[in-house]
C-alpha positions as CSV (number, residue, x, y, z in Angstrom):
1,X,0.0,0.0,0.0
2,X,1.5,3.4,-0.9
3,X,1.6,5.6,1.5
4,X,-1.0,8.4,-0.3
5,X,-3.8,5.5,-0.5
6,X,-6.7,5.9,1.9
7,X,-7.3,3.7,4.9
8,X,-9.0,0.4,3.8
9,X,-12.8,1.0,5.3
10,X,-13.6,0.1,8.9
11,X,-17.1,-1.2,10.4
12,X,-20.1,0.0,9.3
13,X,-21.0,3.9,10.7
14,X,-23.8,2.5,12.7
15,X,-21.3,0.4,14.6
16,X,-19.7,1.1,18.1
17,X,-16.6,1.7,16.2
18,X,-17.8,4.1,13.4
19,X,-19.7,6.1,16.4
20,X,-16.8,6.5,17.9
21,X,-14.5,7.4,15.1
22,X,-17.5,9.8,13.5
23,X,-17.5,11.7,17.2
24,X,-13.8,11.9,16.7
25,X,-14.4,13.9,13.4
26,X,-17.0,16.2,14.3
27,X,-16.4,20.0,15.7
28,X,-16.2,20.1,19.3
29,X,-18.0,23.1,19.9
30,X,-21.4,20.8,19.3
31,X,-22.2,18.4,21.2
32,X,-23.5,15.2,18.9
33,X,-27.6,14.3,19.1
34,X,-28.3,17.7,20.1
35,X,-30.0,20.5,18.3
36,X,-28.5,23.5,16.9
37,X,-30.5,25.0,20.3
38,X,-32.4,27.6,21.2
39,X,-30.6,30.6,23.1
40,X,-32.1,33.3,25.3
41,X,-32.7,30.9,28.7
42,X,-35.6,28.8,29.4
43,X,-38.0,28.7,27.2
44,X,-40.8,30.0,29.7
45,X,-38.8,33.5,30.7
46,X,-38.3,34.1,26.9
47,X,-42.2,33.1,26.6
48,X,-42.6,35.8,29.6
49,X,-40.3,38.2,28.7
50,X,-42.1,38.4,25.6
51,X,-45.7,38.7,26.7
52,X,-44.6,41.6,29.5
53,X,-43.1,43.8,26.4
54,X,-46.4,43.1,24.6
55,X,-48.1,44.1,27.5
56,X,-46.0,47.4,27.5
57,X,-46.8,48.2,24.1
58,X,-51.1,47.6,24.5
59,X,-51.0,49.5,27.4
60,X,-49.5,52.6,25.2
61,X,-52.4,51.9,22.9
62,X,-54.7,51.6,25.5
63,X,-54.0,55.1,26.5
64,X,-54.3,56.5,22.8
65,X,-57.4,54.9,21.9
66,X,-59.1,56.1,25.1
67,X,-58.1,59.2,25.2
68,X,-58.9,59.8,21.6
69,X,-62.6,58.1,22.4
70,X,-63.0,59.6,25.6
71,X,-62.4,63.0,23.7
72,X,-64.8,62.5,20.6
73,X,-68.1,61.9,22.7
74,X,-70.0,64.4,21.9
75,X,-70.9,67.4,24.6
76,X,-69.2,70.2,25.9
77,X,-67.4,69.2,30.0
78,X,-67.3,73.3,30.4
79,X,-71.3,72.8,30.2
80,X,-71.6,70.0,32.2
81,X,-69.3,71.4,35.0
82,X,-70.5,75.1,34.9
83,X,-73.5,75.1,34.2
84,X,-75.5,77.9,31.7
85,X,-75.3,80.7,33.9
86,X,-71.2,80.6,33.7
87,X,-71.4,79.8,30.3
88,X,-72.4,83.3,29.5
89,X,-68.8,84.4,30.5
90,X,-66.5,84.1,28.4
91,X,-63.9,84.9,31.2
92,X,-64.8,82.6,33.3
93,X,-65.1,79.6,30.2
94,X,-61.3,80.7,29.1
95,X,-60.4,80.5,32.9
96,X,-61.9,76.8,33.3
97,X,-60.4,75.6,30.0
98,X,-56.8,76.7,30.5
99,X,-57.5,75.8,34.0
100,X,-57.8,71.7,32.5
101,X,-55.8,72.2,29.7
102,X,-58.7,72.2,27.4
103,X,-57.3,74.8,25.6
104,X,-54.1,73.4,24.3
105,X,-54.5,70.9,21.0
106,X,-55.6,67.7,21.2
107,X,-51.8,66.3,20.9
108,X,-50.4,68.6,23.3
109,X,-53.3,67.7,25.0
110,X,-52.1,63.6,25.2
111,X,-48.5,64.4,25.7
112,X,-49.3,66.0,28.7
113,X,-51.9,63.3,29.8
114,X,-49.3,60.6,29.1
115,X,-46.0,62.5,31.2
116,X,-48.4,62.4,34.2
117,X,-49.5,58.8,33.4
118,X,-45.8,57.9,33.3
119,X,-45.4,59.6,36.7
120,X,-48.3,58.2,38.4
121,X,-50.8,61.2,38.0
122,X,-54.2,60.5,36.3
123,X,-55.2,64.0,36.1
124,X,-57.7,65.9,38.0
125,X,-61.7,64.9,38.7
126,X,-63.4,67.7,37.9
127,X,-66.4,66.7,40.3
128,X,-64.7,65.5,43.3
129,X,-61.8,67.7,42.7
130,X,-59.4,65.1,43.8
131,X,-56.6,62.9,42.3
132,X,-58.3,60.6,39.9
133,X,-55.9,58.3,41.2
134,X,-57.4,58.8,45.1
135,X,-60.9,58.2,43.7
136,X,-60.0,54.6,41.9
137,X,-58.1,53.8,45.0
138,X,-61.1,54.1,47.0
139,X,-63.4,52.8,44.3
140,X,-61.7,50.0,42.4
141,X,-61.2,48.1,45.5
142,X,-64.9,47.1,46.1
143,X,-65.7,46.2,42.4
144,X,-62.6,44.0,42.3
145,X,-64.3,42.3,45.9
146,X,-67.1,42.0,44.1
147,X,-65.9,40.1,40.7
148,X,-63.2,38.1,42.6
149,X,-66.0,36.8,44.8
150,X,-68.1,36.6,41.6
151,X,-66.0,34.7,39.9
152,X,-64.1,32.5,42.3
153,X,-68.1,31.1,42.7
154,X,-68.2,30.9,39.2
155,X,-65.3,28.9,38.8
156,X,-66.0,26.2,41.2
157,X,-69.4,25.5,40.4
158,X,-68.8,26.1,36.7
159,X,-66.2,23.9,36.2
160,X,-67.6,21.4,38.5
161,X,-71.0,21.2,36.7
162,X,-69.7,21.0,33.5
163,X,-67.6,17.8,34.5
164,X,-70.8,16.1,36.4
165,X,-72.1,17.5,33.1
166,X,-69.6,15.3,30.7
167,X,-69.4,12.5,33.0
168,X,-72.9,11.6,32.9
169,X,-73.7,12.4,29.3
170,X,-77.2,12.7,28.3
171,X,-78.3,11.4,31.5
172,X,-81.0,13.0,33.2
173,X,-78.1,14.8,35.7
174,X,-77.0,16.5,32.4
175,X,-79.9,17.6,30.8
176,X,-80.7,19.6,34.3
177,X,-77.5,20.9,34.7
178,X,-77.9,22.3,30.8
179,X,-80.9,23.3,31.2
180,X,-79.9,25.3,34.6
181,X,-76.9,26.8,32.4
182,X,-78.8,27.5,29.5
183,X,-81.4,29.7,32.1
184,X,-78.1,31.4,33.7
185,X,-76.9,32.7,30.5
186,X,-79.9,34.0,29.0
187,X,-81.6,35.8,32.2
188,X,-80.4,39.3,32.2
189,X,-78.2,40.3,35.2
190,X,-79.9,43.5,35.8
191,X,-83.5,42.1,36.0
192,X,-82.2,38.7,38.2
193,X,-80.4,41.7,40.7
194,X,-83.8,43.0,40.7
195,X,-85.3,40.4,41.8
196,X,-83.3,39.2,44.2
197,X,-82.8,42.4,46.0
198,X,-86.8,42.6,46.2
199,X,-87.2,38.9,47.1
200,X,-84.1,38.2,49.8
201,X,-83.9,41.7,51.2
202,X,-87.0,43.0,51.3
203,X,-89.5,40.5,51.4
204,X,-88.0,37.5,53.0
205,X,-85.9,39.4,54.9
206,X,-82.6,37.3,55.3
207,X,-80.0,39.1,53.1
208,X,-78.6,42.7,54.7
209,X,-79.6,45.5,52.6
210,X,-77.4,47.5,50.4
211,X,-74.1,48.7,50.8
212,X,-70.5,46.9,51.5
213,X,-71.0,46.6,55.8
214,X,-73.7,47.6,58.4
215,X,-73.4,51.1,59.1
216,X,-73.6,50.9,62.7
217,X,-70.4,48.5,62.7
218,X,-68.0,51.1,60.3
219,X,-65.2,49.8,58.3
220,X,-62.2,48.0,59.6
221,X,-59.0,50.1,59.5
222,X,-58.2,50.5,55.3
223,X,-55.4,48.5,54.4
224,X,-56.3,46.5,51.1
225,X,-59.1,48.0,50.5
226,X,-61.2,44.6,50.7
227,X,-63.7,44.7,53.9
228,X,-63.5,40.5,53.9
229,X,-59.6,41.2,54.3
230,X,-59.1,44.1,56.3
231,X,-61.8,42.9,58.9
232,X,-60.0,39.8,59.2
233,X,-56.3,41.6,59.5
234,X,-58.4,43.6,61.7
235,X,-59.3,41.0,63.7
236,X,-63.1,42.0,63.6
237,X,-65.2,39.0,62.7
238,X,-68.4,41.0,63.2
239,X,-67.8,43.6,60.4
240,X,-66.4,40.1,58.2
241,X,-69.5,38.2,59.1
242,X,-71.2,41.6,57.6
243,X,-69.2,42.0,54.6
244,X,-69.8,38.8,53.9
245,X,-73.5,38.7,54.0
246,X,-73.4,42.0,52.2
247,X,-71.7,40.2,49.6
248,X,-73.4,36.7,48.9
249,X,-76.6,38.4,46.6
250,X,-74.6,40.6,44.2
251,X,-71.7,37.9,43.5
252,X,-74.3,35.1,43.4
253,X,-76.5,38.0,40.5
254,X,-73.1,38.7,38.8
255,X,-72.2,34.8,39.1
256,X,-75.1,33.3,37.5
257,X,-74.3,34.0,34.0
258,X,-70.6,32.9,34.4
259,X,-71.6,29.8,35.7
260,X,-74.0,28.9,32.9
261,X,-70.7,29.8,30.7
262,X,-68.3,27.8,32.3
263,X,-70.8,24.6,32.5
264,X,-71.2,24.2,29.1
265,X,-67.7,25.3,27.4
266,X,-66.1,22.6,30.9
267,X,-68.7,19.9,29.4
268,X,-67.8,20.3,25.8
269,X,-64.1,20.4,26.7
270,X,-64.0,17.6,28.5
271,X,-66.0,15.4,26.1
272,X,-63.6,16.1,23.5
273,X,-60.6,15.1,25.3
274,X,-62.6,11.8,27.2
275,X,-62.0,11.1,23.3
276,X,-58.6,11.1,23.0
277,X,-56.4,8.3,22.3
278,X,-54.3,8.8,25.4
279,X,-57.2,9.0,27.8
280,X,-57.8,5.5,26.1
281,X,-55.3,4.0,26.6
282,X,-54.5,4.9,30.5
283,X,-58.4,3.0,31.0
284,X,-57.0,0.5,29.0
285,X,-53.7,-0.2,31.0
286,X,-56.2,0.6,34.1
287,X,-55.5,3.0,36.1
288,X,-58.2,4.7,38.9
289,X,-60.7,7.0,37.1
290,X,-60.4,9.7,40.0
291,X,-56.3,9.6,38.7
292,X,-57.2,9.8,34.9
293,X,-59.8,12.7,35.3
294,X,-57.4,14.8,37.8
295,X,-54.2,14.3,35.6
296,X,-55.4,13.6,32.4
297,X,-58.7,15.2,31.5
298,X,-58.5,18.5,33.6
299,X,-55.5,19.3,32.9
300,X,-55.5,19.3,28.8
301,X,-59.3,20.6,29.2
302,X,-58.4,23.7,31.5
303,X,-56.7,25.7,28.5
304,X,-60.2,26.8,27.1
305,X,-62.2,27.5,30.7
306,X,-58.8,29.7,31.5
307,X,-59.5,31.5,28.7
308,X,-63.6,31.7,28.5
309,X,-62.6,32.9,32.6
310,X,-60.6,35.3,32.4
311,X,-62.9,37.2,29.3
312,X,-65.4,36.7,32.3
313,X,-63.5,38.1,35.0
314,X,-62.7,41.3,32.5
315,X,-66.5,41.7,31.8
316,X,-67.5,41.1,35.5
317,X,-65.0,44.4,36.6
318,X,-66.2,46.7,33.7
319,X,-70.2,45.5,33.6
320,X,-71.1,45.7,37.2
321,X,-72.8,49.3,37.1
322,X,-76.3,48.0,37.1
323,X,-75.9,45.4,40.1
324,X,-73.8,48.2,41.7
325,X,-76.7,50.8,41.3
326,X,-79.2,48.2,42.6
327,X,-77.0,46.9,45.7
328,X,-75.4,50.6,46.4
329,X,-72.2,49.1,45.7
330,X,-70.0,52.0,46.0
331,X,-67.5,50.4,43.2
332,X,-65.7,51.6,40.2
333,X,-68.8,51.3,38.2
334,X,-71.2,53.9,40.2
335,X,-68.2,56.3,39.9
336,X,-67.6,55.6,35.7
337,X,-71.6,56.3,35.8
338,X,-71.3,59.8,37.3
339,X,-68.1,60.2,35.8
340,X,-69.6,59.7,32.3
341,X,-72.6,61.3,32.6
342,X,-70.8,64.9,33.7
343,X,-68.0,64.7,31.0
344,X,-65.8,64.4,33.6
345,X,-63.1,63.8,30.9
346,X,-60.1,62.8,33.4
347,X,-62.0,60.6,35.6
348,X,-63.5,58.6,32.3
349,X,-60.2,58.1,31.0
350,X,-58.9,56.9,34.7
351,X,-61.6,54.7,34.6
352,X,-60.9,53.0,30.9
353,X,-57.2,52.9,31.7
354,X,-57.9,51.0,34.6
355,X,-60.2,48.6,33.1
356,X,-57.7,48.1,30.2
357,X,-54.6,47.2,32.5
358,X,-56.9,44.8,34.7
359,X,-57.7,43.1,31.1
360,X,-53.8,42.8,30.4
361,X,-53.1,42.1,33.9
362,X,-55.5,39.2,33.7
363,X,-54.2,37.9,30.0
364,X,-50.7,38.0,31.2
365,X,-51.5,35.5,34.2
366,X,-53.9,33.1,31.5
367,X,-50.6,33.3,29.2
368,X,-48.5,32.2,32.5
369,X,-51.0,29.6,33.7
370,X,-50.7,28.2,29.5
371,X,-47.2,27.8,30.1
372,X,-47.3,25.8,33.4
373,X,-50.4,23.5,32.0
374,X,-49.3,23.1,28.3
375,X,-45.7,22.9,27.9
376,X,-46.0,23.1,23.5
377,X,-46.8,26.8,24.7
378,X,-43.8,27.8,25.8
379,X,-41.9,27.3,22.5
380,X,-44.4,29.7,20.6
């Protein structure tokens, strides 16, 4: 052999020996059987990372668009907060514009509304006369008491209907439970709150009357906001037991339409996945039902109840001014009402901003909770 002829050839490449002398051959800087891999960390904080940054971004649009809405309703705020009498003045109308800044143009008029957004400052109510911000501080936290009771009630009986629901499909237990959803959703929320204030409160007499807490008890010392909480920080189980009884009508009003929601989008879920092969297959290698409903079924049919949930819990905050009004509920949506109806301009637009960050506050947490149920998420 001379010695410019190759090697004769070894064992075949998919022996020990051909692994071996192949590893030899390839760049070091690459590990063999691995992908070209994906840089930037685990793949849920790069999924994280990049739903908080388009969070950022929709909040900037959430400013713009309501600004630019809350400025095209039609009516004039200087007639709604003077009156006629001062409108005769033209003194006193170039005093209250300049005054609000109503006299600037309307870009000059957002740049300055988003420097104090970025600095905390909401602007002015041009009722109260205080911080928009101290307002929604004392308002928002009772219409977030209410939802979050709302919708936690929702939730369990919801999901748990529409599993009994699946379970027991087109059985007589499932054509009630339909039936009972089917009456939730179509029963308007304002009419069922009218009822029920008449009914429990007024002619039965075992519900408290309206309001957040008896008025001969007061309020626990402010520290949440929340009467349930503070009263129990507080230590005061008499204003909790009243809170809470002041509580159970309007969350069970607002409740009843979620619940018919969640029953039939959990039932239809959880038939189509009682389909699947895999589900299947663990009956077939048998393993408890209890096990294969908990770790199996739930968990790949929770990804759509998240989501029909949390578009609930967004609607809840932002359409409770009816069962607010009927329950003097002194929440956010009493004070968008008054706000709205005075062209109080600066209070409206405290009101939407609020509303939109609770909505991307709440699709941030149903993107996180996709991540830790579904794991094909993360690599979107």
């Amino acid at each position: 052999m001379s010695e410019t002829q190759e090697p004769a050839a070894g064992p075949p490449a998919g022996g020990p020996a051909g692994q071996r002398a192949g590893a030899a051959r390839r760049p070091s800087g690459r590990p063999s059987g691995r992908p070209s891999g994906r840089r930037g960390g685990h793949p849920l904080v790069r999924f994280l990372v990049r739903r908080v940054l388009l969070a950022v971004l929709m909040a900037w649009g959430i400013t713009l668009v309501t600004f630019v809405l809350t400025n095209l309703v039609p009516g004039d705020p200087v007639a709604a907060n003077l009156g006629q009498r001062a409108l005769g003045d033209p003194a006193i109308v170039a005093q209250w514009r300049a005054e609000h800044g109503l006299d600037k143009p309307l870009w000059q008029q957002y740049l300055i509304h988003l420097q104090g957004l970025v600095q905390g400052d909401l602007g002015t109510s041009q009722q109260s006369h205080r911080p928009v911000a101290q307002d929604l501080a004392e308002f928002v936290p009772a219409t977030l008491e209410l939802a979050g009771a709302a919708i936690l009630v929702s939730l369990v009986l919801g999901v748990a209907f529409g599993v009994v629901a699946a379970l027991r499909r087109d059985r007589l237990s499932d054509h009630a439970l339909r039936v009972l959803s089917l009456i939730g959703i179509s029963v308007p929320t304002f009419w069922l709150a009218l009822v029920a204030f008449y009914v429990f409160f007024y002619r039965l007499q075992i519900t408290p009357g309206s309001g957040r807490v008896d008025a001969a008890l007061g309020s626990a010392p402010p520290v949440t906001g929340l009467q349930t909480v503070d009263a129990l920080l507080a230590g005061r189980w008499d204003i909790f037991t009243s809170a809470v009884g002041h509580l159970v009508t309007p969350a069970l009003v607002l409740a009843l339409y979620t619940i018919g929601l969640l029953t039939r989008f959990t039932r239809s879920a959880v038939l189509e996945v009682l389909g699947q092969d895999y589900v299947r297959a663990a009956r077939a290698k048998g393993l408890p039902g209890r096990t294969i409903l908990f770790r199996y079924v739930l968990r790949s049919a929770l990804v759509p109840v998240i989501t029909v949930a949390s578009l609930a819990f967004g609607s809840l905050l932002s359409g409770t001014v009816l069962v607010e009004a009927i329950f003097a509920w002194p929440g956010v949506g009493q004070y968008a009402y008054k706000s709205a109806t005075t062209l109080d301009l600066p209070a409206v637009m405290g009101v939407g901003l609020v509303v939109g960050v609770v909505y991307l506050v709440i699709n941030l947490i149903v993107d996180v909770l996709y991540g830790v149920i579904d794991p094909r998420v993360r690599l979107r």
